[in-house]
VEXLOMI-795914 format. One record per residue (C-alpha): residue in one letter; residue number from 1; x, y, z. Coordinates in steps of 0.2 Angstrom, whole numbers, plus 5000, padded with zeros to 4 digits. Example, Ala and Ser with C-alpha at 12.3 -4.5 7.8 and 13.67 -1.06 7.14 Angstrom:
<recs>
+---+-----+------+-------+------+
: r :   k : east : north :   up :
+---+-----+------+-------+------+
: a :   1 : 5062 :  4978 : 5039 :
: s :   2 : 5068 :  4995 : 5036 :
+---+-----+------+-------+------+
</recs>
This chain:
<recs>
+---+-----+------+-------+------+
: r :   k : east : north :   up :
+---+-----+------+-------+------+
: x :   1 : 4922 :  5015 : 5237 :
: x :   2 : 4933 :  5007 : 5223 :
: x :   3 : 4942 :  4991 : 5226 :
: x :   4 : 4959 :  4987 : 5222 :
: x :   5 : 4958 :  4980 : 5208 :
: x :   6 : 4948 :  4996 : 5200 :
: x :   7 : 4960 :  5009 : 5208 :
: x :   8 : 4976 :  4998 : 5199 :
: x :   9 : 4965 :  4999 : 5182 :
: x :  10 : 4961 :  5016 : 5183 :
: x :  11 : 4981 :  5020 : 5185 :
: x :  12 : 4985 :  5011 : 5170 :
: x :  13 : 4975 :  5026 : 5161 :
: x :  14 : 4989 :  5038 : 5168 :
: x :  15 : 5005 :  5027 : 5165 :
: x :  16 : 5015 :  5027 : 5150 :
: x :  17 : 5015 :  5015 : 5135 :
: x :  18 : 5032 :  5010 : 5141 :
: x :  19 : 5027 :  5007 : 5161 :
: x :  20 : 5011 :  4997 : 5151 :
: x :  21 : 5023 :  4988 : 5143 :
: x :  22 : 5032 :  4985 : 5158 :
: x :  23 : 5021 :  4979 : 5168 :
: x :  24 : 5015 :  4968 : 5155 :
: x :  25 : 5029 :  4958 : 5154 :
: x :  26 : 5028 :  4958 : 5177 :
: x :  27 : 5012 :  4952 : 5177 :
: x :  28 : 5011 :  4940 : 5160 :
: x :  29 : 5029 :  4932 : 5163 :
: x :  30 : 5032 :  4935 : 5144 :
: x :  31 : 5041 :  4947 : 5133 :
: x :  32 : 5026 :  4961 : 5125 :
: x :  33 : 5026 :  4961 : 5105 :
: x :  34 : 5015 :  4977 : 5102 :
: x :  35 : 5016 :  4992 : 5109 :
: x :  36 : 4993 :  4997 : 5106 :
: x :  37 : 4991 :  5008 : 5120 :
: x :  38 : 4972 :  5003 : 5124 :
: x :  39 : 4975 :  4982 : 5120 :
: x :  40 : 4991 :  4984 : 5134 :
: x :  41 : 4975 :  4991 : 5148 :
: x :  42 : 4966 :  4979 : 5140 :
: x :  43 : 4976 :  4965 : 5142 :
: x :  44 : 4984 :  4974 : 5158 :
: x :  45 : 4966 :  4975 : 5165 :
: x :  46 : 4960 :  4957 : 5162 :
: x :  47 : 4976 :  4947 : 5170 :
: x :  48 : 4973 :  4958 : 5186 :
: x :  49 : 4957 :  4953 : 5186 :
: x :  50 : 4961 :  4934 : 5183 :
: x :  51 : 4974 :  4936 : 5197 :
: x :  52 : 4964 :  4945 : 5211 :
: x :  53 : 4947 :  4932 : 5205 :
: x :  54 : 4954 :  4918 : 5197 :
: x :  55 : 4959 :  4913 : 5179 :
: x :  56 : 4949 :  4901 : 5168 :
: x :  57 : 4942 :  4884 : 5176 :
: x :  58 : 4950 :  4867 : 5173 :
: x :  59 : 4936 :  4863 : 5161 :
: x :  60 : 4939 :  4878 : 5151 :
: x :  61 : 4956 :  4875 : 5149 :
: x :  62 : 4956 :  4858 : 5142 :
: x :  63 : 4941 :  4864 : 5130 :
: x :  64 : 4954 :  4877 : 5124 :
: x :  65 : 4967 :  4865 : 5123 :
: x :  66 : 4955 :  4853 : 5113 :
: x :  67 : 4951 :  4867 : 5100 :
: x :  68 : 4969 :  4874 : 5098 :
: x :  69 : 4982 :  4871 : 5086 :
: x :  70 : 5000 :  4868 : 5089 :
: x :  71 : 5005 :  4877 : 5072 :
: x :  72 : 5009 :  4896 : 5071 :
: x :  73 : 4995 :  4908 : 5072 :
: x :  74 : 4996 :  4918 : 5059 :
: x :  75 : 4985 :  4937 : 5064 :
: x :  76 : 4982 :  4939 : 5044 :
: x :  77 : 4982 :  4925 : 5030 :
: x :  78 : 4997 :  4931 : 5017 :
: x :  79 : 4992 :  4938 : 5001 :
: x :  80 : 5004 :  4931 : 4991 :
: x :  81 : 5008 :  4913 : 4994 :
: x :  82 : 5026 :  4905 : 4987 :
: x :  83 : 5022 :  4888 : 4978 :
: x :  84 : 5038 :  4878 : 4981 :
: x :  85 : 5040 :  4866 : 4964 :
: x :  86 : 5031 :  4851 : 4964 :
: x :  87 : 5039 :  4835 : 4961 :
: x :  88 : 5027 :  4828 : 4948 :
: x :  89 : 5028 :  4844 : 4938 :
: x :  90 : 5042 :  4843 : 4922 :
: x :  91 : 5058 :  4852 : 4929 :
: x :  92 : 5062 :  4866 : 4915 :
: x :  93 : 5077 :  4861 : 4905 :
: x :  94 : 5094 :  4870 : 4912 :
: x :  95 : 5104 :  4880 : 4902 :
: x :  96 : 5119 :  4890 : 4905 :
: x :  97 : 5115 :  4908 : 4908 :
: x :  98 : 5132 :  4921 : 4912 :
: x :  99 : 5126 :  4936 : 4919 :
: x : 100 : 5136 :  4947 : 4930 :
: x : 101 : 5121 :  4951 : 4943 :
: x : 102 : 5119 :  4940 : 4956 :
: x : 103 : 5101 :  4933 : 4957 :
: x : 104 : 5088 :  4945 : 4968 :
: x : 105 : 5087 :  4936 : 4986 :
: x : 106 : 5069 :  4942 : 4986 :
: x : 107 : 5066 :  4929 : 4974 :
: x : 108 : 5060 :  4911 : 4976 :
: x : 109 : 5070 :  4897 : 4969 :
: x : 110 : 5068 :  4893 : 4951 :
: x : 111 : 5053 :  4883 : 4948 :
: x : 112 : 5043 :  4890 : 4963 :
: x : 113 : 5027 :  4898 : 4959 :
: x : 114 : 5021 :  4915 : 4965 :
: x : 115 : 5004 :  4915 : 4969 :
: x : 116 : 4994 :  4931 : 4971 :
: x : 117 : 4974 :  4935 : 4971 :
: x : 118 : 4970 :  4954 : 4964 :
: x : 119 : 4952 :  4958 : 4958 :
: x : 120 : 4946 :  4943 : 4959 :
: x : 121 : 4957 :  4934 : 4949 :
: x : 122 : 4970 :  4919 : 4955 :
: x : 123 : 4987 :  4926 : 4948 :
: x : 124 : 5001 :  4912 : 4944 :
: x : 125 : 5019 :  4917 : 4940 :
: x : 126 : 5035 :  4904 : 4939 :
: x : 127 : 5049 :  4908 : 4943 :
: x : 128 : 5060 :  4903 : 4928 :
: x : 129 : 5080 :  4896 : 4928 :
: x : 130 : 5090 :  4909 : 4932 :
: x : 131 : 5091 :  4923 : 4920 :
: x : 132 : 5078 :  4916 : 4909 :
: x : 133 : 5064 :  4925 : 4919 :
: x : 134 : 5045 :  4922 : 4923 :
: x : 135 : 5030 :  4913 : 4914 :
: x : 136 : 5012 :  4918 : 4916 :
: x : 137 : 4998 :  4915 : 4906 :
: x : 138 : 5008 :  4907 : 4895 :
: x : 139 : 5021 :  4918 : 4890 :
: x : 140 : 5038 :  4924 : 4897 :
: x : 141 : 5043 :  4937 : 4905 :
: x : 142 : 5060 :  4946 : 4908 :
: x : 143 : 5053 :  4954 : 4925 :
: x : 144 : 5038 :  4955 : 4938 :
: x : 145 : 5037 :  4972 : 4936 :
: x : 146 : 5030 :  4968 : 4918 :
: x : 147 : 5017 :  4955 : 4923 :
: x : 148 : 5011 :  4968 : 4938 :
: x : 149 : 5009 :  4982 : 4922 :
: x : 150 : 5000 :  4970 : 4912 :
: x : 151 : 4990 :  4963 : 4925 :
: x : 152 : 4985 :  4979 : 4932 :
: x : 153 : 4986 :  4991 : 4918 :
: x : 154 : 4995 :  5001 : 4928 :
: x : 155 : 5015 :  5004 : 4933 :
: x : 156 : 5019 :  4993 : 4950 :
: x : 157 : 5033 :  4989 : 4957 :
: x : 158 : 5034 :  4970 : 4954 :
: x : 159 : 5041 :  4966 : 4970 :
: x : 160 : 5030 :  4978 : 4979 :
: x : 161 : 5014 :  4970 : 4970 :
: x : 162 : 5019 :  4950 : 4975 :
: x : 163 : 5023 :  4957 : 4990 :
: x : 164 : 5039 :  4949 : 4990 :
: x : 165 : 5050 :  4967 : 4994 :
: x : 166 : 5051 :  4960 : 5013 :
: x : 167 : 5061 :  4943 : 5010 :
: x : 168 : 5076 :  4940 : 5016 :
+---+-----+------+-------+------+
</recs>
């Protein structure tokens, strides 16, 4: 004869990813970020378990507390990594630029670098003034949809290759 417990698990197969969801938040006491059908059961399943058995010892949880770090938990390391400028590095020299276009918000301030590994290769681009462009590998270029061709031979967006489309 199932228990409890296994009775409550077994209905969270018939409930919708929105009752999951749910009674994630109930049981958790925090707001749910995904909406992964089979990590809510998961999930779902285990903090029954913890409740009706108990949750992790005293000892367990200052170990855990030992080995954890304060700082933001990223899931995946980002590909492209933005290089703010660095003070012992020589500051371009300014010069006026009038253009009509506003500067691109995707883009990082002038002097940054944007940092992206592909094939193997560790690719550097600086972001110029304003106007004036990029520089990689020594040479300038109007756009990053030019180093992207040149680096890859092919035509990519350049945005869409420094995966910088989603900035805001």
């Amino acid at each position: 004869m199932p228990t409890a417990i296994e009775r409550e698990i077994d209905a969270l197969q018939r409930m919708t990813t929105s009752e999951l969801v749910e009674r994630y938040e109930e049981l958790c006491k925090q707001p749910c970020r995904t909406r992964h059908r089979a990590y809510l059961i998961r999930k779902i399943a285990w903090r029954l378990q913890a409740n009706a058995e108990g949750d992790l010892s005293e000892r367990a949880r200052r170990r855990a507390a030992e080995l954890a770090d304060d700082a933001e938990v990223r899931v995946m390391a980002p590909r492209t990594q933005i290089v703010p400028p660095q003070p012992d590095a020589p500051t371009p020299v300014t010069r006026s630029v009038s253009t009509s276009e506003p500067r691109d918000p995707r883009l990082p301030p002038s002097g940054s670098a944007i940092v992206r590994k592909y094939k193997g290769r560790t690719i550097r681009v600086v972001v110029l003034d304003d106007g004036e462009g990029f520089e990689w590998d020594g040479q300038r270029y109007r756009t990053l949809t030019a180093i992207a061709k040149k680096v890859t031979g092919s035509h990519i967006n350049g945005f869409r290759f420094f995966q910088l489309e989603a900035r805001p």
